[in-house]
Backbone as numpy.savetxt, mean C-alpha at the origin, in Angstrom:
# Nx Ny Nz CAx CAy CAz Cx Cy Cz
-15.48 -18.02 6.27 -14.86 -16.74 6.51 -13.81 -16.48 5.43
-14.14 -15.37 4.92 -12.82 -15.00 3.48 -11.55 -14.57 4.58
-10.52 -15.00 3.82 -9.10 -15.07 4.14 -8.58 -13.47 3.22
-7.51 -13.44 3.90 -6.76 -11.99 3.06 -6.24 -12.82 1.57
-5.46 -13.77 1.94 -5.38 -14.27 0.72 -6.72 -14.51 -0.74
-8.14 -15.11 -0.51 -9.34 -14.33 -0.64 -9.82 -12.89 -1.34
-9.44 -12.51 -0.21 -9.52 -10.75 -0.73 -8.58 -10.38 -2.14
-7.32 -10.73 -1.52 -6.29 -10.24 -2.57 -6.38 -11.03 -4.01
-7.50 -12.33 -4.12 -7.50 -12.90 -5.34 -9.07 -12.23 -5.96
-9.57 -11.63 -4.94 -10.97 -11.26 -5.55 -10.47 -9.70 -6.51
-9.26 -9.20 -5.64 -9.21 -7.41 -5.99 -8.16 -7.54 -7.55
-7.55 -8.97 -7.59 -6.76 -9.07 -9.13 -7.41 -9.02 -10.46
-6.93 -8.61 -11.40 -7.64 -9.25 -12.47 -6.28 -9.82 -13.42
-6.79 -11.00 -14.23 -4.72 -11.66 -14.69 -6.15 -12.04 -15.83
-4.80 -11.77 -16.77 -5.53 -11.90 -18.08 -4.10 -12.61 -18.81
-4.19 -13.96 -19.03 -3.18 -14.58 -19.63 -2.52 -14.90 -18.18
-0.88 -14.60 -18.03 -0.12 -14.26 -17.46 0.46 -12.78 -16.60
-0.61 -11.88 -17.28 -0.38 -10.66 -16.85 -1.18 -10.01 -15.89
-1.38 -9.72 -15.21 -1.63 -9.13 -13.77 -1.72 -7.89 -14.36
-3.21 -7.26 -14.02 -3.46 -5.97 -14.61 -3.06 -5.02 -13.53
-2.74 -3.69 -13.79 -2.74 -2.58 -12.24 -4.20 -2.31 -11.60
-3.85 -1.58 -10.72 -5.87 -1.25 -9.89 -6.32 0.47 -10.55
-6.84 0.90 -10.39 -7.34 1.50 -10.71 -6.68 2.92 -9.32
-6.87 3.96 -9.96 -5.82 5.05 -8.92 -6.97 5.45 -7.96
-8.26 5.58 -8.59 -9.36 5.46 -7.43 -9.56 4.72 -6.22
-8.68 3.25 -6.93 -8.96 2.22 -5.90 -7.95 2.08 -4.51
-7.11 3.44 -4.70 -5.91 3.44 -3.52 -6.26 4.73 -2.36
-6.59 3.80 -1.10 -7.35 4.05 0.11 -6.15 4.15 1.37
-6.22 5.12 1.83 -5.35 5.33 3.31 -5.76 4.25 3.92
-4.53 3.51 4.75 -4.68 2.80 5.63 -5.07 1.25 5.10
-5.12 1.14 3.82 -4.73 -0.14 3.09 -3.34 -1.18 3.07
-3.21 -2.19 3.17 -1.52 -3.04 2.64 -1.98 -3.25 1.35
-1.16 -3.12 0.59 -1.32 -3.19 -0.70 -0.81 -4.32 -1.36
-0.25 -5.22 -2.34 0.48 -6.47 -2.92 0.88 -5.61 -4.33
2.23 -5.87 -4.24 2.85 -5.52 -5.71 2.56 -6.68 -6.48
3.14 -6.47 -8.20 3.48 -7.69 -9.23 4.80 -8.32 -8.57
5.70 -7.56 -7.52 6.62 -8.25 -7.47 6.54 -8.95 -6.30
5.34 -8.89 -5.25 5.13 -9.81 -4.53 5.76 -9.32 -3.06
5.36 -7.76 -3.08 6.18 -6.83 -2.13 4.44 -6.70 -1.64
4.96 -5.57 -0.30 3.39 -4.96 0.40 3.54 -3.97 0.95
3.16 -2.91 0.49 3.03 -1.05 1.00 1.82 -1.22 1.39
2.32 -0.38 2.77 1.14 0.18 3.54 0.62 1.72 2.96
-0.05 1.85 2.65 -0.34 3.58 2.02 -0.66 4.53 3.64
0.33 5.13 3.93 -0.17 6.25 4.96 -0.86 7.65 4.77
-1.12 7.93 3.76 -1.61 9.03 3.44 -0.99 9.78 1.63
-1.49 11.09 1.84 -1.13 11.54 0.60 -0.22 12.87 1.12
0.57 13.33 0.36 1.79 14.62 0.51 0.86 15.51 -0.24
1.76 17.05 0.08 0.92 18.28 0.07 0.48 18.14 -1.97
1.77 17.65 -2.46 1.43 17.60 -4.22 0.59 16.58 -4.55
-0.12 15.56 -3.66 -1.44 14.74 -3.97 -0.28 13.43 -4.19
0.91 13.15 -4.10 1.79 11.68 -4.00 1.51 10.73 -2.82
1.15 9.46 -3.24 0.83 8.54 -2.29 2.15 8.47 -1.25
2.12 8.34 -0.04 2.80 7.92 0.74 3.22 6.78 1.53
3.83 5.67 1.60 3.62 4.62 2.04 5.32 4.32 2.81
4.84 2.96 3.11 6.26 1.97 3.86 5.47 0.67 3.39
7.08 0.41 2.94 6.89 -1.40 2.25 6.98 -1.70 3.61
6.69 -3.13 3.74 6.41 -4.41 4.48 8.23 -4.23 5.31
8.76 -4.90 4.42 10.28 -4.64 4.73 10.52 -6.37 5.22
12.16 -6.41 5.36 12.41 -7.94 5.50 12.34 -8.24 7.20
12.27 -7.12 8.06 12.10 -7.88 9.46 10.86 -8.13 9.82
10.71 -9.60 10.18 8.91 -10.04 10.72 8.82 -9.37 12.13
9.79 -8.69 13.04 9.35 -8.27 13.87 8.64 -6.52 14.11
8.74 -6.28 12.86 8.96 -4.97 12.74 8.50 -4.45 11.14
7.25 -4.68 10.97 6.90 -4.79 9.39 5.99 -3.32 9.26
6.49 -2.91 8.18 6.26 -1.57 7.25 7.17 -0.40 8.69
8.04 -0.44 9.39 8.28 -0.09 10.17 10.03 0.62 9.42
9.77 1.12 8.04 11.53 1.47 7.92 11.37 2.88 7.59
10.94 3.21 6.77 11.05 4.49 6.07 9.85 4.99 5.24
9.43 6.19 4.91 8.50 6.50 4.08 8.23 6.82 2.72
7.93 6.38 1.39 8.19 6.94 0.37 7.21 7.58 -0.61
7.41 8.23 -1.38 6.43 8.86 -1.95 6.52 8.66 -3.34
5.34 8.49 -4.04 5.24 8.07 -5.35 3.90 8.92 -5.63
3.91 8.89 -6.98 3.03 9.20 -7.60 1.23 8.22 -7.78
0.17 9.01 -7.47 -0.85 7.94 -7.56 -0.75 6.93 -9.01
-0.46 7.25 -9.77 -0.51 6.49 -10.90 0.50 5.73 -11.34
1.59 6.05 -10.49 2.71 5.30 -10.56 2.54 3.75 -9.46
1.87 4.29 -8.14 1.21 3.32 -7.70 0.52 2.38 -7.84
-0.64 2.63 -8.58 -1.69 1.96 -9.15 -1.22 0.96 -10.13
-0.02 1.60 -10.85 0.58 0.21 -11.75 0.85 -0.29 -11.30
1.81 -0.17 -10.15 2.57 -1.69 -9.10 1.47 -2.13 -8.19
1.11 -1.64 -7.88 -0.43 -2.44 -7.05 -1.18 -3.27 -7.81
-1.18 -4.29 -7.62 -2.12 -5.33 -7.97 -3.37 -5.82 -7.26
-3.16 -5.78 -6.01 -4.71 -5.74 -5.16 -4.30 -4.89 -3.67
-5.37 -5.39 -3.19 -5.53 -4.66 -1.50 -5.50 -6.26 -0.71
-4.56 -6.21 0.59 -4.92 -7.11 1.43 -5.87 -7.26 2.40
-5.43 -6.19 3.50 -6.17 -5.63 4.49 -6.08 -4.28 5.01
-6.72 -4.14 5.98 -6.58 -2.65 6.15 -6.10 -2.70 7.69
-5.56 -1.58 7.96 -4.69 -1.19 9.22 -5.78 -0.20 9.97
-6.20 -0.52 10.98 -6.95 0.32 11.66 -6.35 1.63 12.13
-5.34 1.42 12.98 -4.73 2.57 13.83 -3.44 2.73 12.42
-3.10 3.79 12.19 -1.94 4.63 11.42 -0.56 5.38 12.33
-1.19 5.82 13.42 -0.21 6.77 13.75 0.83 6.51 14.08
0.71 4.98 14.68 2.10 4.47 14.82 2.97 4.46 13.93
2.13 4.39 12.64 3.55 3.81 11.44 3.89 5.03 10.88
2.92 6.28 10.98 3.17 7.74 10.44 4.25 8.27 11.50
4.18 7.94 12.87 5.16 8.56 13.67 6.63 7.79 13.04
6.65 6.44 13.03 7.81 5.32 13.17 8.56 5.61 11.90
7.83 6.42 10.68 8.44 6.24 9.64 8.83 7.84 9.27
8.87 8.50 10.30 8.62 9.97 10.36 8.32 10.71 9.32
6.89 10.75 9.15 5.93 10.85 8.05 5.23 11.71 8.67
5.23 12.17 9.61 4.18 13.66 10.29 3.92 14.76 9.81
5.11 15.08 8.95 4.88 16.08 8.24 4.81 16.34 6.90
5.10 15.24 6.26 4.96 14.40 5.42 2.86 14.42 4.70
2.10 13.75 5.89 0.96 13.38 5.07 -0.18 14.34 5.71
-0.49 15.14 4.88 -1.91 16.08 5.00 -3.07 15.23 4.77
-3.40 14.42 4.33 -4.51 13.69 4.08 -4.75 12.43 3.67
């Protein structure tokens, strides 16, 4: 059985020391994502100007991607993304929790 850890070494590509970005195609609602810096955004959707929307992981284990919502640019994303972990089935919780409702059209 592949592990997330698995996944996240299949979706890298490291050439030398360097950890390439993903591709802006490759950023999917309802993904955790892995930075170069070893962080994890959940992507909740996209804003009305096409900006990814997400919540990092954050430092409480009881309460993870559960702080706030931010918005970036897809291509600004795609550089700090280095792979995909897993995917989050249900959203609405973290779109309500991070009050992102009005926030993500798609």
């Amino acid at each position: 059985m592949a592990t997330a850890r698995d996944a996240f070494a299949d979706a890298t590509l490291t050439i030398g020391t360097h950890t390439m970005a993903m591709a802006e195609s490759d950023i999917h609602k309802g993904w955790i994502y892995q930075t170069s810096n070893q962080q994890q955004r959940l992507v909740l959707g996209w804003d009305r100007d096409g900006r990814v929307v997400y919540s990092s992981k954050g430092k409480d284990p009881d309460a993870p991607f559960l702080n706030c919502h931010v918005r970036i640019t897809t291509r600004k994303f795609a550089q700090r993304a280095i792979g995909k972990l897993r995917e989050v089935e249900d959203l609405q919780h973290y779109i309500v929790a991070n009050k992102a409702t009005t926030v993500v059209v798609r």
